[in-house]
N, C-alpha and C positions, 0 to 999 in steps of 0.2 A: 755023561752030560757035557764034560769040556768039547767034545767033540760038533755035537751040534751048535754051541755058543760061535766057535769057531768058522763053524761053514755060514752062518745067515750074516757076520759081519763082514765087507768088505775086506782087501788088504788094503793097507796104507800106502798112499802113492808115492812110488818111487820121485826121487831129488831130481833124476834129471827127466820126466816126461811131464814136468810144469807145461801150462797152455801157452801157445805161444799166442802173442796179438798178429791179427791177420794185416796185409799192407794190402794198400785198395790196388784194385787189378787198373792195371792199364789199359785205356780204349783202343784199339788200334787207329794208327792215323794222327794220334796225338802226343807231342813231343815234349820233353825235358828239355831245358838248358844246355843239359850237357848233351844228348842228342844230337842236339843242332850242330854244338861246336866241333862233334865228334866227324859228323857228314860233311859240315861246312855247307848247309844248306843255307841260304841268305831267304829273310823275314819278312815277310812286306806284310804294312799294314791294311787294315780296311779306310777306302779310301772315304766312303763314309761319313769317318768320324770328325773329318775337317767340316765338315759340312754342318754339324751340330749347332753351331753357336750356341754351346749349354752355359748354362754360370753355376759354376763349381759347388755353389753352397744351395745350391735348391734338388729338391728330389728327380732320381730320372726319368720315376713315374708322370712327371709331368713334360716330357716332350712329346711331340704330336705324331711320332713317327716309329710305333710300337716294333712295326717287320725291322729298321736299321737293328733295332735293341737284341735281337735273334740272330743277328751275323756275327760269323767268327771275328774276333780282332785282329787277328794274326792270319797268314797263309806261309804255312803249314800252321794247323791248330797247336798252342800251347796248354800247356795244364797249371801252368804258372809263371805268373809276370811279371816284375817289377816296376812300379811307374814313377821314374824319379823327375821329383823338378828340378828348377833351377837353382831354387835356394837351398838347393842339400836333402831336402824331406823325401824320403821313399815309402813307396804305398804297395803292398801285393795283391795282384789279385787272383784265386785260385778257384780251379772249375777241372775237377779230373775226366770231363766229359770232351772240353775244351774249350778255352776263356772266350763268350763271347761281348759283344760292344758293351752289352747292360753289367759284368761283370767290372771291367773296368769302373765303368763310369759311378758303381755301385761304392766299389774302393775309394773312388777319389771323393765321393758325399761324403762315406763317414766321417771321414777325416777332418772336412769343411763342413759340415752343415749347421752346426753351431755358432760360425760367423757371420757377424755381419754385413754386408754387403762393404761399409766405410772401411773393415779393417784388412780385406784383401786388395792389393795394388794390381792383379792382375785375374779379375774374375773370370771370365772368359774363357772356356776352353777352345785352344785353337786347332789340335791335334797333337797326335805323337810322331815321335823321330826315332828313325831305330840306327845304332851304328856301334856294329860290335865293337870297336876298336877305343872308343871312349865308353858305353857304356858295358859292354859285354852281352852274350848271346842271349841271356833273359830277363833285360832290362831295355826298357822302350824310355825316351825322353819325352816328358810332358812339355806343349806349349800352349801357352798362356798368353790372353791381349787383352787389351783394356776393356775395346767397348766391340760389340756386337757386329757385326754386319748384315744381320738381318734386318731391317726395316722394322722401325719402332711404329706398335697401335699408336694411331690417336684416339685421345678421351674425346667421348661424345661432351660436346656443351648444351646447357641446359639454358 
């Protein structure tokens, strides 16, 4: 009878065939940090995104321009960004597919959308700046302006 107890229980699993956690596959075409710096391929942003006049603290679902929100932000595609401002704050934004406009712009709400319009000095997004040398290969500089340059609605009067 010890015999059969024996064969219907498993063995016990050896210490070292623990599972290991799987690391997400890389898409090809899309780059690391250190990739970049390793090729020395230089960044360029989506031109795009200057063009936005978004204000940082409202969703991005509400801009009128759904296809920009589907381009890549970077050329060559990133899998991960860093978006710092001026005043020190860094934002990441990650997409192992590769980062695009709405992923950014996605990272920079969370952060703001809680604010009110009176406690940000510079609402406006104006676009980003990329410069290895001050910020490094996976960090873009956020800029920020006052007011809009789009053309303000006018309220109907009554």
């Amino acid at each position: 009878m010890a015999d059969t107890a024996a064969a219907t229980n498993p063995p016990a699993p050896d210490a070292t065939a623990k599972h290991k956690r799987t690391t997400s596959t890389a898409v090809a075409g899309v780059y690391t940090a250190a990739e970049l710096e390793a090729e020395q391929k230089p960044l360029e942003i989506a031109k795009d995104i200057q063009k936005l006049n978004w204000k940082i603290n409202t969703s991005p679902a509400t801009l009128q321009e759904p296809d920009v929100m589907k381009k890549m932000a970077t050329t060559p595609p990133m899998s991960k960004l860093d978006l710092k401002f001026p005043m020190g704050l860094t934002v990441t934004a990650r997409n192992k597919k590769g980062i695009t406009i709405k992923d950014c712009l996605d990272a920079i709400w969370k952060q703001f959308r809680k604010k009110a319009d009176d406690e940000l000095d510079m609402p406006i997004l104006a676009g980003f700046v990329f410069d290895h040398e001050d910020y490094g290969f996976g960090t873009l500089g956020v800029v920020c302006k006052k007011e809009s340059d789009a053309p303000q609605k006018k309220k109907k009067e009554k």
